[in-house]
C-alpha distance (Angstrom), angle and dihedral (degrees) to the residues before:
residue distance angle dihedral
X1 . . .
X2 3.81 . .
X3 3.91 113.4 .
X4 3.91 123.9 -157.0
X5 3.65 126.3 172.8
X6 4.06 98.2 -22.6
X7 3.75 91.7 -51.0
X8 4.31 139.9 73.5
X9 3.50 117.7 -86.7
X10 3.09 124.5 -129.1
X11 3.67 103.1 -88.1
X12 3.83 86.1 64.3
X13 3.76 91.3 58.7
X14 4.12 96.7 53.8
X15 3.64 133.3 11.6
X16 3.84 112.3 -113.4
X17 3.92 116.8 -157.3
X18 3.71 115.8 -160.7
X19 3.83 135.5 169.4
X20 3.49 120.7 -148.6
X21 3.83 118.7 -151.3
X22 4.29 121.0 -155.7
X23 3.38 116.3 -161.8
X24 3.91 125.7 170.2
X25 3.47 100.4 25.9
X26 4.14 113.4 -163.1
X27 3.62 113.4 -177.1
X28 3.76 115.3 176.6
X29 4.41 129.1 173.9
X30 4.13 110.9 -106.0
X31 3.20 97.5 -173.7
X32 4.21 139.7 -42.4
X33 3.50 110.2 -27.3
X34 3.89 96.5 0.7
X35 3.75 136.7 107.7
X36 4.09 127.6 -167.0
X37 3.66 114.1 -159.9
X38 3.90 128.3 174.1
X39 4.01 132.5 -175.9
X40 3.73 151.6 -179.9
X41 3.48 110.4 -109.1
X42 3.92 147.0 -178.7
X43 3.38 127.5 -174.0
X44 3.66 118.4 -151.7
X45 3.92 109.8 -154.7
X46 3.94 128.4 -179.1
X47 3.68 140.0 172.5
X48 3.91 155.4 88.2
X49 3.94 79.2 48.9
X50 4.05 102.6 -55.7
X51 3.47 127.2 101.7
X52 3.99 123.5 -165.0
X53 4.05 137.7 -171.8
X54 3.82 111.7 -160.2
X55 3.74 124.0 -173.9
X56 3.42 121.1 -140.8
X57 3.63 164.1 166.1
X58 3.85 126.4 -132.0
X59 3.87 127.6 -154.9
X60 4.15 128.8 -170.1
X61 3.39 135.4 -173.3
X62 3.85 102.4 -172.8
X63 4.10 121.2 179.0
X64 3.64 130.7 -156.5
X65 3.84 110.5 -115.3
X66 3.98 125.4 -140.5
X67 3.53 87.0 -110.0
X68 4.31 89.6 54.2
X69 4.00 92.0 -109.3
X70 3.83 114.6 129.2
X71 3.35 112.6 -126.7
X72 4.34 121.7 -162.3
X73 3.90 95.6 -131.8
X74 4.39 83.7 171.4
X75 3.91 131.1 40.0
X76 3.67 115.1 171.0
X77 3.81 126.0 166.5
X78 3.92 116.3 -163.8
X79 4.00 110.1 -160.8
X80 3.81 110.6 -135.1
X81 4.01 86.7 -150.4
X82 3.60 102.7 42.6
X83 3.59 98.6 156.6
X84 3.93 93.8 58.1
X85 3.65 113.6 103.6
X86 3.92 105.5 -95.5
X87 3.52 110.5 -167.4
X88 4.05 120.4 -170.2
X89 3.72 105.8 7.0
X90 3.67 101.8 159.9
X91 4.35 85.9 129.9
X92 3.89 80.2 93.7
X93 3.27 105.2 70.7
C-alpha cells in the first residue's frame, strides 16, 4: 500500500490500469558489467472514470549480476509536459 500524509492515496482507493509503450530503444555499455539504456515512452492510464496520455522519457542503469542476470539498479521517467496537471501518478513508484 502507498501511504501519504496519514491516509491511502489514491491508488489504494481504485485500481488504475496503464500500458506503457517504448519506442526507440538505445542501449549503450558504461562501463564493465553495465548497460545504459534510454526510451520514448507513453503511458496510457485509465480508471475510476479518467483516462490520461503522458509523454515521456525512460532511463536504465542495468548491472550484470554474479550469477549473469541483469539487474535495473536505475529507472527514471522524465515527463515531456511537466507543467501539465498530473493527477494520480503513483505508477512511478
Amino acid at each position: 500500500r502507498i501511504y501519504k500524509d496519514s491516509s491511502y492515496a489514491d491508488k489504494s482507493r481504485y485500481i488504475t490500469d496503464r500500458v506503457h509503450c517504448l519506442s526507440n530503444i538505445e542501449i549503450w555499455e558504461a562501463g564493465p558489467g553495465e548497460l545504459c539504456a534510454r526510451t520514448n515512452l507513453i503511458i496510457h492510464t485509465w480508471g475510476a472514470g479518467v483516462s490520461a496520455t503522458l509523454p515521456c522519457m525512460g532511463g536504465y542503469v542495468l548491472m550484470r549480476q554474479p550469477n549473469g542476470d541483469w539487474l535495473i539498479e536505475v529507472k527514471q521517467v522524465n515527463l515531456i509536459d511537466a507543467e501539465h496537471a498530473q493527477g494520480n501518478n503513483s505508477f512511478f513508484l
